[in-house]
C-alpha positions as CSV (number, residue, x, y, z in Angstrom):
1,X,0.0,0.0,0.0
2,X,0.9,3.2,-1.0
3,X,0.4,6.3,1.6
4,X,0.5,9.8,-0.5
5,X,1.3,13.2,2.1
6,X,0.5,16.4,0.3
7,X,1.4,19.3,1.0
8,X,-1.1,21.6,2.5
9,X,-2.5,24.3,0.4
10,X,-5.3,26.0,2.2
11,X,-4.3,29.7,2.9
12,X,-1.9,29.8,6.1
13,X,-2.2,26.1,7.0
14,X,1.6,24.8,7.9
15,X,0.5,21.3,9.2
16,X,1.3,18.4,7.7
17,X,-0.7,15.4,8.3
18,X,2.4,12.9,8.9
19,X,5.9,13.9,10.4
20,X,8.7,11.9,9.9
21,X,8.9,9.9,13.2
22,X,5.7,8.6,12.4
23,X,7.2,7.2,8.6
24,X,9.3,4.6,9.9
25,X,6.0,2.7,11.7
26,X,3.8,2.9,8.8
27,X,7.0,1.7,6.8
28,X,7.1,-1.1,8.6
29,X,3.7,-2.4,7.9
30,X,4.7,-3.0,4.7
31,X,3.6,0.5,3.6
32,X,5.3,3.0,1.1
33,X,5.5,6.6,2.1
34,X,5.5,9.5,-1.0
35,X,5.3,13.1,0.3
36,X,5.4,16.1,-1.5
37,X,8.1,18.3,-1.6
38,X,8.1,20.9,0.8
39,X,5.6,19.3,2.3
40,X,6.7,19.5,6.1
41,X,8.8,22.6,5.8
42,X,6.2,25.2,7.5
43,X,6.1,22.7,10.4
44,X,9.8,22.5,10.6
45,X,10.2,18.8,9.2
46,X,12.9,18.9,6.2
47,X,12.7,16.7,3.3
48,X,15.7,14.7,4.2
49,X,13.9,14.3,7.6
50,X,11.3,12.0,5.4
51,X,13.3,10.2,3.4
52,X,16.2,9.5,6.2
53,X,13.0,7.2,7.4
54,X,12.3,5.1,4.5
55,X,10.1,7.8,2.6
56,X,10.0,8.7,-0.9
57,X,10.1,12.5,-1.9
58,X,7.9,12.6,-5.3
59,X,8.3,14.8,-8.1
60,X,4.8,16.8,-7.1
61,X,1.8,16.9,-6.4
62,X,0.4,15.1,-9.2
63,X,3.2,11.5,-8.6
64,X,1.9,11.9,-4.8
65,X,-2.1,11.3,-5.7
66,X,-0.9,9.3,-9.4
67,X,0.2,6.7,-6.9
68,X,-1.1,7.0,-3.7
69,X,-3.6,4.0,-2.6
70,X,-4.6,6.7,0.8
71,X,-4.0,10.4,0.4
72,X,-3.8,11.7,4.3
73,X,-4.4,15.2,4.1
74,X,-4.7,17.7,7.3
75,X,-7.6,19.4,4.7
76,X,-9.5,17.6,2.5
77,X,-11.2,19.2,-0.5
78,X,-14.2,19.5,2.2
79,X,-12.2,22.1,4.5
80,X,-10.2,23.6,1.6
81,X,-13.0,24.4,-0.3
82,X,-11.0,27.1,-2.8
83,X,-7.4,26.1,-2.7
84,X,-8.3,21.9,-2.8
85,X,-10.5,22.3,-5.9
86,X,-7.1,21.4,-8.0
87,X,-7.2,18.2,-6.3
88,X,-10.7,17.4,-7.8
89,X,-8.5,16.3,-11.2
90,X,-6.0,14.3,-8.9
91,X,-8.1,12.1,-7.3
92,X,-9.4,9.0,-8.7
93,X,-11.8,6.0,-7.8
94,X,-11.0,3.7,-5.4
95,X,-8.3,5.8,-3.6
96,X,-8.8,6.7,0.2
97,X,-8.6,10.0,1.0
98,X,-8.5,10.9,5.2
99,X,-8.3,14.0,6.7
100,X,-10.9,16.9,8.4
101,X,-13.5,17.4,5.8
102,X,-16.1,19.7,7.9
103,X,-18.6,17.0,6.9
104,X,-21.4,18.8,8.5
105,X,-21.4,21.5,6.5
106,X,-19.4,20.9,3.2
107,X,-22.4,19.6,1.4
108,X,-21.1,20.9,-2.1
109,X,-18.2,19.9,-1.4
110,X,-18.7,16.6,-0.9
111,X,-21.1,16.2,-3.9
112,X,-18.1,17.7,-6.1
113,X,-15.6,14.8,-4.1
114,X,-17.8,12.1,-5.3
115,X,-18.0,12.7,-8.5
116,X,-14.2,11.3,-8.5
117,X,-15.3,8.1,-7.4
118,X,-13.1,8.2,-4.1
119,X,-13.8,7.5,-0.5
120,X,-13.5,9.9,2.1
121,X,-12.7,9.5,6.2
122,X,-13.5,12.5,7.9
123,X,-11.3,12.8,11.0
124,X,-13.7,15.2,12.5
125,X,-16.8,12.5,13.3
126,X,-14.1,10.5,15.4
127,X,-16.6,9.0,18.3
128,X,-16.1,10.1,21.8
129,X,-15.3,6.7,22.9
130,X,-12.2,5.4,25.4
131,X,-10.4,3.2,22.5
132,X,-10.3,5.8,20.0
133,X,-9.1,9.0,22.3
134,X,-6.0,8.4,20.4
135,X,-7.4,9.1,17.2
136,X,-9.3,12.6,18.1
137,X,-8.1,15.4,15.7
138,X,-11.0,17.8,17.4
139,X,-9.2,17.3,21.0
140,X,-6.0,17.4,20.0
141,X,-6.0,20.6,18.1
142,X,-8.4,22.5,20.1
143,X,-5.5,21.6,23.1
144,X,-3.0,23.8,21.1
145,X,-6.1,26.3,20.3
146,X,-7.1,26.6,24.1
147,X,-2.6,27.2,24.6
148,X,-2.2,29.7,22.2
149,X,-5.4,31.5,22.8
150,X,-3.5,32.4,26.1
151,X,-0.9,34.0,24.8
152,X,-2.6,35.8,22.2
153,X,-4.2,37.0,24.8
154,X,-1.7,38.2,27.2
155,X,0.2,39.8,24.0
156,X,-2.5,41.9,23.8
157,X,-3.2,43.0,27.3
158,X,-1.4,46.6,28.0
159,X,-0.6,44.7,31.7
160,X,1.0,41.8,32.7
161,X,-0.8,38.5,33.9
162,X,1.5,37.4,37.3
163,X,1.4,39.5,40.4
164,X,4.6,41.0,41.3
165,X,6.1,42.9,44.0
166,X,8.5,45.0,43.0
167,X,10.6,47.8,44.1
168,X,8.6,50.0,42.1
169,X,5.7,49.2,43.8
170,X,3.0,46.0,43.8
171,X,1.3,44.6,40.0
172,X,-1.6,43.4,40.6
173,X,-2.3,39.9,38.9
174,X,-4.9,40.1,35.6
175,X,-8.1,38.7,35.8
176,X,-9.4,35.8,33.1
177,X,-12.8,34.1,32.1
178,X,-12.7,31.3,30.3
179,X,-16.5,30.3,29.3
180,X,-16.5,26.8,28.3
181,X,-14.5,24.4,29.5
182,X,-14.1,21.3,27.2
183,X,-11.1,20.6,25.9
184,X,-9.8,23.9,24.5
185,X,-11.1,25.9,27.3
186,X,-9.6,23.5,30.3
187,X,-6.0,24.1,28.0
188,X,-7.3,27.8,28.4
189,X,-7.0,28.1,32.0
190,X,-4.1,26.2,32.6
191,X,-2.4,27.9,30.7
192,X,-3.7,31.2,32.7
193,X,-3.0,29.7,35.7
194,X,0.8,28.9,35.4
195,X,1.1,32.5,33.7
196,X,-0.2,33.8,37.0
197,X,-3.5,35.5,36.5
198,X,-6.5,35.1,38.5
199,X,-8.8,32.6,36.7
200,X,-12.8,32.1,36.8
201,X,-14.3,29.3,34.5
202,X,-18.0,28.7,33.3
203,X,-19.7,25.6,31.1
204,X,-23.5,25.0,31.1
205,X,-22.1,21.6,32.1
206,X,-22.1,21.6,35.9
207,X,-20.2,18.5,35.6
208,X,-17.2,19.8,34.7
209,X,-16.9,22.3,38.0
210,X,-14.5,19.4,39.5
211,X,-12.2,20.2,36.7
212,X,-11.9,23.6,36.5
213,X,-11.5,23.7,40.3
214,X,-8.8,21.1,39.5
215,X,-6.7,23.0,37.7
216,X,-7.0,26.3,40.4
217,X,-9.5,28.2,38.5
218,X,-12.7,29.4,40.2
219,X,-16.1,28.0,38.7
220,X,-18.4,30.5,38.3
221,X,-22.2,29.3,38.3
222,X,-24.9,31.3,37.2
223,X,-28.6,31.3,38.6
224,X,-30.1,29.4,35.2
225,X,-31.0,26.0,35.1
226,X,-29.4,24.0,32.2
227,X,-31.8,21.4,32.3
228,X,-30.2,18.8,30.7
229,X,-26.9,20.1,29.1
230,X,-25.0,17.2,27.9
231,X,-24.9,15.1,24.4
232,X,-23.6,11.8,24.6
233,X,-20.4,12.6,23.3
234,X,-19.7,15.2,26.1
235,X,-20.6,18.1,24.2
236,X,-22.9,20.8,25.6
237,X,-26.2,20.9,24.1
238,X,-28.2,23.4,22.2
239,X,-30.6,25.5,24.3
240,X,-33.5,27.7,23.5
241,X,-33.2,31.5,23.6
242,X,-34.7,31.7,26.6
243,X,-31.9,30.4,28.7
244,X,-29.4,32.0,25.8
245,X,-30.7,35.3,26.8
246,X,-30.4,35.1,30.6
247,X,-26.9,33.6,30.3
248,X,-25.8,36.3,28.9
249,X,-27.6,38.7,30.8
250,X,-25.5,37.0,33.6
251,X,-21.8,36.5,31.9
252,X,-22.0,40.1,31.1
253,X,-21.9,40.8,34.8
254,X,-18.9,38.4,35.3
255,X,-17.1,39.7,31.9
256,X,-17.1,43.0,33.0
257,X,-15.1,42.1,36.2
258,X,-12.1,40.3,34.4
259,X,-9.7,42.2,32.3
260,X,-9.4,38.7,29.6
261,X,-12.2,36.6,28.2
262,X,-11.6,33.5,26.3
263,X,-15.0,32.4,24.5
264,X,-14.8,28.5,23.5
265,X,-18.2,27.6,23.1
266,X,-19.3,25.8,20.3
267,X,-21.9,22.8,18.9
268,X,-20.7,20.7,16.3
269,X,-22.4,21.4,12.9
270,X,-24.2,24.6,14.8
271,X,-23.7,28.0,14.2
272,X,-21.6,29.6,18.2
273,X,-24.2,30.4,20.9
274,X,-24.1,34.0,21.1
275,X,-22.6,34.8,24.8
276,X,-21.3,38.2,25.3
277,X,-23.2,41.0,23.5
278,X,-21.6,44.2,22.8
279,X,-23.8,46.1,25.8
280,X,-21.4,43.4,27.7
281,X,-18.0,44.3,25.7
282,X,-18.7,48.0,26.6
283,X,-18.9,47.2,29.9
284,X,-15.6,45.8,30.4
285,X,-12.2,48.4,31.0
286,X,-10.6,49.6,28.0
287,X,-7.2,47.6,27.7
288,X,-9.8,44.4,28.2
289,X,-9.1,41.9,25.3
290,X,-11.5,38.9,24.3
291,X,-10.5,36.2,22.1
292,X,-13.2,34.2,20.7
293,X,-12.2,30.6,19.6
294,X,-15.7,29.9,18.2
295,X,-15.7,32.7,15.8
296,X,-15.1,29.9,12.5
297,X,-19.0,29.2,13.1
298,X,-19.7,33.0,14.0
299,X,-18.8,33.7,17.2
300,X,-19.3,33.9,20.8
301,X,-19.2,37.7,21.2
302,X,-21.9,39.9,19.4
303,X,-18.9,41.8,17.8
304,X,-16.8,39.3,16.8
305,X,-15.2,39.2,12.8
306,X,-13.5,35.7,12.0
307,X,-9.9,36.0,11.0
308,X,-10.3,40.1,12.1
309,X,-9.2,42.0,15.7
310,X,-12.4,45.1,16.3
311,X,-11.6,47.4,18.8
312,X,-14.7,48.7,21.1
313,X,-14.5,51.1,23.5
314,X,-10.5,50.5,23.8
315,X,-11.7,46.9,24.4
316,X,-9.7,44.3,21.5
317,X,-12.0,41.6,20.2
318,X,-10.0,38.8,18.3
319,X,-11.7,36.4,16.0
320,X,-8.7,34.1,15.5
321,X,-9.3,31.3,12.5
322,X,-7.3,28.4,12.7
323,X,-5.0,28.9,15.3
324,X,-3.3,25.5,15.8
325,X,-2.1,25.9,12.5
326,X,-0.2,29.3,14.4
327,X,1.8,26.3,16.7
328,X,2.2,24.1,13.6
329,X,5.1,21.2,14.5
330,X,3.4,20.7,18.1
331,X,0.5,20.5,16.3
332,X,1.6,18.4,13.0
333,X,3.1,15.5,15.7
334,X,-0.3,15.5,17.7
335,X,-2.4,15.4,13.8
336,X,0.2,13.0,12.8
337,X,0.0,10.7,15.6
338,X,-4.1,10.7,15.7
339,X,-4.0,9.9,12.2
340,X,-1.2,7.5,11.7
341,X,-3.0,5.7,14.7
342,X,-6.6,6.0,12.6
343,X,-5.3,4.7,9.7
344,X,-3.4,1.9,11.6
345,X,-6.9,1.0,13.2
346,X,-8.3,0.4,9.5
347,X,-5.0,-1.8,8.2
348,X,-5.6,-5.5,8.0
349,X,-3.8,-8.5,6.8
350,X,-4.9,-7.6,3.2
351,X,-4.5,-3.6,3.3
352,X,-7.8,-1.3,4.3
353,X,-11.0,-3.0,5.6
354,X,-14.1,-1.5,5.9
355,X,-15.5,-3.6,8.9
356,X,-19.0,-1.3,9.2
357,X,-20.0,-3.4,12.4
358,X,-16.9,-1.4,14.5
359,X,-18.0,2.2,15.1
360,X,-15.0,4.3,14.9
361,X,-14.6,2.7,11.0
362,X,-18.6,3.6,10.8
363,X,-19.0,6.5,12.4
364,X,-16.3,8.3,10.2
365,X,-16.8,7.1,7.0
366,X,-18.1,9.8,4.9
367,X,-17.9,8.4,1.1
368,X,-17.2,5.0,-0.4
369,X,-16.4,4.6,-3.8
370,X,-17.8,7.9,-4.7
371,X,-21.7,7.6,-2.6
372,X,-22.3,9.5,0.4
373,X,-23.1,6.4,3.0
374,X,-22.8,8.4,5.9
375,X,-26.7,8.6,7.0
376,X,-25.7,11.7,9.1
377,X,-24.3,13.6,6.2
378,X,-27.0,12.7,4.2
379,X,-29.5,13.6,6.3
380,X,-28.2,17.0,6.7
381,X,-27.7,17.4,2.7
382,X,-31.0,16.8,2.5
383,X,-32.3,19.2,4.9
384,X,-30.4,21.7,2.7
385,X,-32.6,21.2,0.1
386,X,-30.3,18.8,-1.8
C-alpha cells in the first residue's frame, strides 16, 4: 500500500498530516511513504527528515495522488474548499482519502468529491469513545487552540498576567474568564494559571466544576437552570433562547469584572451560541481583550469578525481562524500521531478494511467509492434542500 502526504495548500495552513517519526512505523507495515516536496517545511520537518526514514520524496503533487492507494491530508477538498479544488482532477476512484473534511457543513463539497469516485474519512466524526481518544483530531487541536489563545491574549493585554512585588511598587495579577470548559477551554485556564492570572471558568455543564476547580480556577455558576446540558459525546447541548438570553444577561456581569475573556463555546455542525453582546464588551475596562475561539462558526461575542481584531471602546475583540495551524510542528506531531493511529486502526492482513459493524470505521466514513453512505451527512444534505 501506498500512503501519499501532500502538502497543504489552504491559505496559512503549515501542518502536515504525517511527520517523519511517524514514517518509519507505517514503513514497517509494509507501507510505502511519497510526500510532497516541501511538504513538512512550515512545520519544521525537512525533506531529508522524510526520506532519512524510509520515505519517498515525489516529483509533485500530481506523482503523490498518481500513486497513492490513501491520500492523508490535514484538509480535504471539504475544508479547503477554494485552494483543494485542483485536487478534484487528482483524485481517482477507489483511492482513500483521510483528513478533516467539515462533513457537516461541506455539502457541495462533498457532492463535487464524489464525483471522483473516491472515498473519504473525515477525521472530524471520530466517536467520543475510550479506544479511540488516540485518534481525536478535534481534541487534540483544540489543546493547542485553548494554549495559544492564552498568549494571544496576554500579547495583547497593556498589563502583565502574574502579580509581582517589585521595588517599584506591587502589580496586581490580571483577571481571566474562560467560558467553556471542554477541551480547548480547560488548556485555556491552565495555561492562565501557570502565567499567574486570577482565573474564573464557566460551562453550562455543571459536571465539569471538579475540573476547572482542578486545575486552580474558580467555577463560576450562574442562577439558570441548564436542564439537561449534555450530548452523549460530552458536548454541551443546544438551548433555547430563553436560557441563551439570561446567560448572557449573567456572563456580562462576570465579563465586565475580568480584564481577559476567552470564549470556547461551540456545537458541532451549529452556528456559536451567542454569549457576550456588545452592551457586555462596553462594559468591560478599555485595555480588556477577548478572544473568541468559536468565531469559525460565528462567534461567541456579538462583535466578533472571524480572522479580524475590532476594537470597542478601547476593548480588542479577536476572531482568530485556525489557530493551531499558528503552533504548527506541536500541532503536525499530535495530527500525525491521531491519524497514523486511525489509519493503523483500519490496516488488515490484506490492506484497508471496511468492517462497518466497528463504530469508529462507521461513524467516520463519509464516502465510499464515490456515494455518500454516511446517514448523518446525508441527512443533513438533504435538509439543505439537496
Amino acid at each position: 500500500m501506498i500512503i501519499g502526504i501532500p502538502r497543504e495548500t489552504f491559505a496559512g495552513e503549515d501542518r502536515v498530516a504525517l511527520v517523519p517519526d511517524a514514517v518509519s512505523g507505517l514503513v514497517a507495515l509494509n507501507s510505502e511513504i511519497i510526500v510532497e516536496p516541501g511538504a513538512g517545511t512550515a512545520a519544521g520537518f525537512a525533506d531529508t527528515d522524510y526520506t532519512e526514514r524510509g520515505a519517498q520524496i515525489a516529483a509533485d503533487r500530481d506523482e503523490v495522488f498518481a500513486r497513492a492507494d490513501v491520500v492523508l491530508q490535514v484538509r480535504t477538498f471539504g475544508a479547503n474548499p477554494e485552494a483543494g479544488r485542483a485536487d478534484l482532477a487528482l483524485a481517482r476512484s477507489g483511492q482513500v482519502i483521510i483528513g478533516a473534511s467539515d462533513p457537516l457543513t461541506a455539502g457541495p463539497q462533498l457532492r463535487e468529491l464524489a464525483t471522483t469516485g473516491a472515498t473519504l474519512f473525515a477525521m472530524e466524526l471520530i466517536p467520543r469513545i475510550t479506544r479511540a481518544q488516540s485518534m481525536d483530531i478535534l481534541s487534540s487541536m483544540a489543546t493547542i487552540a485553548g494554549y495559544k489563545a492564552v498568549l494571544m491574549a496576554a500579547d495583547a493585554l497593556p498589563r502583565m498576567f502574574p502579580l509581582l512585588m517589585t521595588a517599584a511598587g506591587t502589580l496586581t495579577p490580571a483577571r481571566v474568564l474562560i467560558i467553556g470548559a471542554g477541551v480547548a477551554g480547560l488548556q485555556a485556564i491552565a495555561t492562565a494559571r501557570r502565567l499567574g492570572a486570577v482565573v474564573q471558568a464557566y460551562d453550562v455543564r455543571p459536571a465539569v466544576k471538579e475540573q476547572i476547580e482542578s486545575l486552580g480556577a474558580e467555577f463560576i455558576e450562574l442562577e439558570i437552570d441548564a436542564g439537561d446540558s449534555e450530548d452523549a459525546g460530552g458536548y454541551a447541548k443546544a438551548q433555547d433562547e430563553a436560557f441563551y438570553r439570561r446567560q448572557r444577561e449573567e456572563l456580562a456581569k462576570v465579563a465586565g469584572q475580568n480584564d481577559v475573556v476567552v470564549t470556547t463555546a461551540a456545537i458541532p455542525g451549529q452556528p456559536s451560541p451567542l454569549l457576550i453582546t456588545a452592551d457586555a464588551v462596553r462594559a468591560m475596562d478599555p485595555g480588556s481583550v477577548i478572544i473568541d475561539l468559536a468565531s469559525e462558526r460565528g462567534g461567541n461575542c456579538e462583535l466578533t469578525c472571524p480572522g479580524e481584531t475590532v476594537v470597542e471602546d478601547g476593548v480588542q475583540i479577536m476572531g482568530p481562524l485556525n489557530l493551531p495551524a499558528a503552533v504548527p510542528n506541536h500541532a503536525s506531531q499530535m495530527y500525525s500521531h491521531n491519524i497514523s493511529t486511525f489509519l493503523r486502526h483500519l490496516l488488515g492482513e490484506e490492506g484497508l478494511q471496511f468492517d462497518m459493524e466497528d463504530e469508529i470505521t462507521r461513524e467516520t466514513l463519509v464516502m465510499r467509492d464515490g456515494q455518500v453512505v454516511h446517514p448523518r451527512i446525508r441527512e443533513s444534505d438533504s435538509e439543505g434542500g439537496h
